[in-house]
N, C-alpha and C positions, 0 to 999 in steps of 0.2 A: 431387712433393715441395713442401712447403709452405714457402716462405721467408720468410713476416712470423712476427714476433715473436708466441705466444699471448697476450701481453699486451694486443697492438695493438688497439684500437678501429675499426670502418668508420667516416665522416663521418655513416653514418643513424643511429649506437648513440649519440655525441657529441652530435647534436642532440636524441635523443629523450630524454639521461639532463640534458641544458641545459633543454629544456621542461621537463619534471618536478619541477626544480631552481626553475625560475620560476615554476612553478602553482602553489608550494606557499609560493613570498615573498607570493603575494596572498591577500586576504580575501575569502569569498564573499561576490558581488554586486559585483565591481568593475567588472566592464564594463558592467554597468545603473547604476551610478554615473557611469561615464563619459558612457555615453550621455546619460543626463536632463543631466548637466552641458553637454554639448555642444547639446544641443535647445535650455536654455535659452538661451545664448550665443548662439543664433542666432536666438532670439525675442529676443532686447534690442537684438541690434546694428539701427544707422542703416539708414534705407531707402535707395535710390538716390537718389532725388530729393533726401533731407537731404545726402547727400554731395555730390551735385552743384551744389548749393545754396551749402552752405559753402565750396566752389571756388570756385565765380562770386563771391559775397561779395569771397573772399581775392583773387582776381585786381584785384577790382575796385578794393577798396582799397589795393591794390600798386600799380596805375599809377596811382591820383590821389597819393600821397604822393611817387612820381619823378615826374611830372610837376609837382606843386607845390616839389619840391626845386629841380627843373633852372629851374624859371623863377624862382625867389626867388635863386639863386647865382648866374644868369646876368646880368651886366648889359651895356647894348648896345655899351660901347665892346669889350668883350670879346670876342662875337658878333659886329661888324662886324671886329675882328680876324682871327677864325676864316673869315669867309667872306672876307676878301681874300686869305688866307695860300690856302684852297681855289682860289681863283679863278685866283692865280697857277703854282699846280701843274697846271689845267686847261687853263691857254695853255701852260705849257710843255710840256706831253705834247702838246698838239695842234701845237706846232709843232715838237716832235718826230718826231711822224707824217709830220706833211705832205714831211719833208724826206726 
């Protein structure tokens, strides 16, 4: 005895009548359009070396602008502040330790 519905669809009938449904929204030649489209895309793009190139650049000129920042903001009565405020937190964990 048959229990589904004569109506029912299998999931193989649904996708072959969804394919059919999609072949017929494209225009012939769409996937050789795609592909030449994609060929070229990938004849234009950067080689490795440009990419790694323009890395190293960018890297490059990222720590000279922090480093020219940090030493133009820094002045030394501030830095000698910083290193005795450190130096004092250094003897006290060391005589911390020791005890």
């Amino acid at each position: 005895m048959n229990t589904t519905k004569p109506t029912m669809k299998t999931e193989d009938q649904v996708w072959t009548e969804l394919r059919r449904h999609a072949s017929a929204q494209l225009r012939p030649g769409f996937a050789d359009r795609v592909l030449r489209a994609a060929r070229a895309g990938a004849e234009a793009a950067p080689s490795l070396l440009g990419i790694f190139s323009l890395s190293a650049a960018t890297a490059i000129i990222c720590l000279a602008v922090v480093s020219l920042y940090r030493s133009a903001n820094q002045n030394p009565v501030e830095r000698d502040d910083i290193v005795a405020g450190w130096e004092k937190i250094a003897a006290d964990s060391d005589e911390f330790a020791a005890k």
